[in-house]
C-alpha positions as CSV (number, residue, x, y, z in Angstrom):
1,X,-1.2,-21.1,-1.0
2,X,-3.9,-19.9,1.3
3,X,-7.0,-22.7,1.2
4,X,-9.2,-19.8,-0.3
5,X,-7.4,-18.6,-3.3
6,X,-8.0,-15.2,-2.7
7,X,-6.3,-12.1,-4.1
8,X,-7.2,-9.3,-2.2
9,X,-5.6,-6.2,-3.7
10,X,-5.9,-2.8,-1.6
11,X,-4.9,0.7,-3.6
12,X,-2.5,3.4,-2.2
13,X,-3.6,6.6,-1.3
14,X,-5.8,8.9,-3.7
15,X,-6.2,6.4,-5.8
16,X,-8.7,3.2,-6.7
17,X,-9.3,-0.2,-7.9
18,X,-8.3,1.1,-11.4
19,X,-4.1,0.7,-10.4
20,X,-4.7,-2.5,-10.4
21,X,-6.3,-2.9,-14.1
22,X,-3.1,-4.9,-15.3
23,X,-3.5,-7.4,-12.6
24,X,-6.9,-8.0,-13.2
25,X,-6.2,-8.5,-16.6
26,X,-3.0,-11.1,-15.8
27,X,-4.8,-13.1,-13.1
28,X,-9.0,-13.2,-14.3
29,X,-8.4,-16.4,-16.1
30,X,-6.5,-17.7,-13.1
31,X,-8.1,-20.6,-10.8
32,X,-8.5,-18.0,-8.5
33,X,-11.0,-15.3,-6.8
34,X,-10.1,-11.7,-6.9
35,X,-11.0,-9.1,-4.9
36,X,-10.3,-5.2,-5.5
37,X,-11.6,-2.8,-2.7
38,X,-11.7,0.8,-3.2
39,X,-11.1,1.9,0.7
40,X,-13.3,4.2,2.4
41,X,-13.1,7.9,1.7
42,X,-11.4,6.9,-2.0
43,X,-12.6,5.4,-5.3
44,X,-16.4,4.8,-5.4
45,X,-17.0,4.1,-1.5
46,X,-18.3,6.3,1.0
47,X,-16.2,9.4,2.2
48,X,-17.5,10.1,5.7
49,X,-16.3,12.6,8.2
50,X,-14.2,10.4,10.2
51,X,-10.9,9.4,11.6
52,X,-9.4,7.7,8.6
53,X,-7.0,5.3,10.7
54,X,-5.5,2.3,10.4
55,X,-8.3,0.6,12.3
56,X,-10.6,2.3,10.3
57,X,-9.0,0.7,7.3
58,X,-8.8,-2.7,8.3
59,X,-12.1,-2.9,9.4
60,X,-13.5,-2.0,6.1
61,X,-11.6,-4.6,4.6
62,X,-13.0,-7.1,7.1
63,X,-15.9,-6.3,6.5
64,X,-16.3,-7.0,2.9
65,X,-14.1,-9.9,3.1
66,X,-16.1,-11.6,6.0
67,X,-19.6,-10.5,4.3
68,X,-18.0,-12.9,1.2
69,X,-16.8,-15.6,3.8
70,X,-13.4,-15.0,2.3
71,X,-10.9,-16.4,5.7
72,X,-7.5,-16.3,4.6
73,X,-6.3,-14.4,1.5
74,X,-2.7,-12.9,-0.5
75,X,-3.2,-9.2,0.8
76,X,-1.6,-7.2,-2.1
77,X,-1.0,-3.8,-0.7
78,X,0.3,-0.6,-3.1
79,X,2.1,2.6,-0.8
80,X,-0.7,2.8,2.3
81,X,-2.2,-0.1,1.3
82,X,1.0,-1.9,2.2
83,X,0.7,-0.8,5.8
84,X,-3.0,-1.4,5.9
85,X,-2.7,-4.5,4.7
86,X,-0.1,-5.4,7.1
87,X,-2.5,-3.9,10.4
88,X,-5.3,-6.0,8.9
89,X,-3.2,-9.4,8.8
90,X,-2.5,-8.2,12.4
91,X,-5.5,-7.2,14.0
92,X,-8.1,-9.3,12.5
93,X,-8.8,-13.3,12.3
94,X,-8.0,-13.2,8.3
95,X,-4.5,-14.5,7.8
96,X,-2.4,-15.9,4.5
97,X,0.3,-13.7,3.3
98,X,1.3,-10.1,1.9
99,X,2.6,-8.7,-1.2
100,X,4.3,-5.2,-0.2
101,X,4.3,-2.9,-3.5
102,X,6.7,-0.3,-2.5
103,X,4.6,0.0,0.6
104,X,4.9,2.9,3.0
105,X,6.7,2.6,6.3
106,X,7.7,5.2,9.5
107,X,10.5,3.4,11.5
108,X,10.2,4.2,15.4
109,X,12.4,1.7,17.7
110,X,13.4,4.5,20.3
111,X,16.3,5.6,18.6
112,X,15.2,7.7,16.2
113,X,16.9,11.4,16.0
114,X,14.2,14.4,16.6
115,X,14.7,15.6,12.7
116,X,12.9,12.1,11.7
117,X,10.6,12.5,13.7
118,X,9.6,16.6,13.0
119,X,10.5,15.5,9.1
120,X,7.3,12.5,9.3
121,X,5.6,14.8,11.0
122,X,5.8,17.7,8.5
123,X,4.8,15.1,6.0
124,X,1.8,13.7,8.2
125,X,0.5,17.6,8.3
126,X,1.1,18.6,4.8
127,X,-2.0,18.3,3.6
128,X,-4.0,20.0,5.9
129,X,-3.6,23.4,3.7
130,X,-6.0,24.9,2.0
131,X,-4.2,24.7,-0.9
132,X,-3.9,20.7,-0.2
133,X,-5.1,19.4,-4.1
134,X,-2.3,21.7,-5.3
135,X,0.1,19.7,-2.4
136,X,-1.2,16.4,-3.5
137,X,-0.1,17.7,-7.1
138,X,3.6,18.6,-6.0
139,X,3.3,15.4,-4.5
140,X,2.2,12.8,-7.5
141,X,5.2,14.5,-9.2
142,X,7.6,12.8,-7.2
143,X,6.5,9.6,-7.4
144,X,7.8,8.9,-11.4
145,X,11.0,7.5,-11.9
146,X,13.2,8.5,-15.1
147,X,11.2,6.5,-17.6
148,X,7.6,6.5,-16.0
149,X,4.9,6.3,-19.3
150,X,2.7,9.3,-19.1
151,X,-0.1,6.8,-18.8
152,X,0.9,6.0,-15.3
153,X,1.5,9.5,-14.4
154,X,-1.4,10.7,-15.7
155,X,-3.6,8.1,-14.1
156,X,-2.1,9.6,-10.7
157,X,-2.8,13.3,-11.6
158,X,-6.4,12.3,-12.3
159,X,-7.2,10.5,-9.2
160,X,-5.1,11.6,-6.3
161,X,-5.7,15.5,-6.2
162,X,-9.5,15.0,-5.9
163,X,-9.0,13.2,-3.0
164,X,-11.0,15.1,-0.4
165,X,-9.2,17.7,2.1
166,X,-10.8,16.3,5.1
167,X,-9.7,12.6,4.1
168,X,-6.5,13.5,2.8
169,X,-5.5,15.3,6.2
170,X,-6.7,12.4,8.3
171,X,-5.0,9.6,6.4
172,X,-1.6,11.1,6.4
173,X,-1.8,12.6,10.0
174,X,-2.7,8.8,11.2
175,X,-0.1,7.5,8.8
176,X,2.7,9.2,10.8
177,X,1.2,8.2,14.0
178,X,3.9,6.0,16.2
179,X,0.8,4.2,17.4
180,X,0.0,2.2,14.0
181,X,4.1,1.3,13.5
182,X,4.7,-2.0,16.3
183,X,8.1,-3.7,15.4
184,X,5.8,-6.6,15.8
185,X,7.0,-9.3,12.7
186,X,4.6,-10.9,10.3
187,X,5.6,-14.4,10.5
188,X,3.9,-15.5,7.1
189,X,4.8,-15.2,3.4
190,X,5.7,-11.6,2.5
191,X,7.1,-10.5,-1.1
192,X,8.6,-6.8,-1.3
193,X,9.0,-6.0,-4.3
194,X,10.2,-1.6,-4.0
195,X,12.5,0.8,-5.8
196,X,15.0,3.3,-5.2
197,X,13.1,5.6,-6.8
198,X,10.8,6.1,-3.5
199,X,14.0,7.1,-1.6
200,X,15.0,4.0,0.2
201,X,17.2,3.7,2.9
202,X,20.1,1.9,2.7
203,X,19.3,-0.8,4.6
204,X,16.2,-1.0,3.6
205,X,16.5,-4.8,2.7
206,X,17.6,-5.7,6.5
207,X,14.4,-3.6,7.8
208,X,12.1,-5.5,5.8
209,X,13.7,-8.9,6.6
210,X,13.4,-7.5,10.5
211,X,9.6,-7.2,9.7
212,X,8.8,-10.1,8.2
213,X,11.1,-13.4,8.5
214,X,10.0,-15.2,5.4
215,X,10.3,-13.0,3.2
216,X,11.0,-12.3,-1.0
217,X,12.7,-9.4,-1.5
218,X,13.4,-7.5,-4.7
219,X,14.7,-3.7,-4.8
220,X,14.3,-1.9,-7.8
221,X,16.2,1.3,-9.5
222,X,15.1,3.6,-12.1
223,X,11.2,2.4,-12.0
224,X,8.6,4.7,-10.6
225,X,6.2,4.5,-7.5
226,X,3.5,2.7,-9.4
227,X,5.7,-0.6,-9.7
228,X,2.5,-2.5,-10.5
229,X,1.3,-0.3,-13.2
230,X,4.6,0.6,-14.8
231,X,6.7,-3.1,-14.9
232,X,3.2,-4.7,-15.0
233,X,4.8,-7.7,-16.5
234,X,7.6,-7.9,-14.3
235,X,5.3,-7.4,-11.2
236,X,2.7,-10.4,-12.3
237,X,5.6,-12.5,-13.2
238,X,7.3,-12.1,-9.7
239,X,3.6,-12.4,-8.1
240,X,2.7,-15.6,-9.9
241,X,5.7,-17.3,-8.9
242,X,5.2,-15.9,-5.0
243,X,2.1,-17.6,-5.3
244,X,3.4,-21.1,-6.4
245,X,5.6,-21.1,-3.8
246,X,3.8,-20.8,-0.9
């Protein structure tokens, strides 16, 4: 466990400290510290009109942790906050390990066949309509699996359409970018815990064990998106005993 007993939980797009609700709840009265960040341009922080990159990102979050001398920390990281999580752990001096929530991820190793590449990038520019809160809409309503509570779902209909155009468009154009996806591997304690819900390759296992050496995997079938929100119990569980063993 990292010296600093720090769990640093980072939201997926459109959305804000409030996913994680359930795992402040599970993990408050543990001998722990806890730290929630709403990123920039979501939640309660600011929105400025900027390039909402990667970089971007894991600055912010090295911000606040360094302003709390908070070194090493277990970065858990829900859809982009998997992948920002992951750039932070790279590109900054904060290290200890990563829990992936079905986290986000474009593969590019030089091999990859002109319709992935035009498919990612229709996804990357799909919200630079006008009519991008009712494409954030069409959007949430993919993310539930066959037995998703309405709670969940309707958690994600409240928060991720008001997610302003301007930050919307930026995040998932950078997202895409082949720039912020190095084959580089994480060589500390990862857990993945996914389903097939989010359309999973099938090899997704072998990619993530590619990424990230040490790594505890568990694939899921029928659950939704919002793993940590709708098999809350399942999810701390699995967490709780990530964290005893390393």
């Amino acid at each position: 466990m990292p010296e600093a007993k720090t769990l640093c939980f980072i939201h997926g797009f459109g959305c804000d400290i409030n996913t994680w609700e359930k795992q402040f709840e599970a993990f408050r009265d543990e001998d722990m510290q806890l730290v929630f960040i709403d990123l920039p341009g979501y939640g309660k922080s600011d929105k400025p009109h900027v390039e909402y990159t990667f970089d971007f990102f894991a600055h912010a979050i090295n911000e606040v942790l360094s302003a709390n001398d908070i070194k090493d920390a277990v970065f858990v990281g829900h859809s982009l906050g998997t992948p920002v999580c992951r750039h932070t752990l790279m590109t900054t001096a904060h290290g200890g390990a990563l829990v992936d929530v079905d986290g986000v991820y474009c593969f590019y190793d030089g091999n990859e066949t002109p319709e992935y590449v035009e498919a990612v990038n229709q996804f990357g520019h799909a919200f630079d309509s006008p009519d991008c809160r009712e494409v954030i809409t069409g959007f949430v309503s993919s993310l539930a699996g066959k037995e998703t509570p309405q709670w969940v779902t309707d958690y994600a209909m409240s928060m991720m359409p008001q997610t302003p155009r301007y930050v919307a468009s930026s995040t998932m154009q950078h997202l895409v970018e082949r720039q912020w996806w190095s084959n580089q591997q994480l060589n500390l304690p990862v857990m993945v815990i996914c389903t097939q819900n989010s359309g999973l390759d099938p090899d997704n296992e072998q990619k993530m064990h590619a990424l990230f050496p040490n790594l505890d995997y568990t694939e899921l079938t029928a659950c939704g998106h919002f793993i940590h929100m709708e098999q809350n119990e399942l999810f701390n569980e699995k967490l709780k005993a990530f964290l005893n063993n390393i």
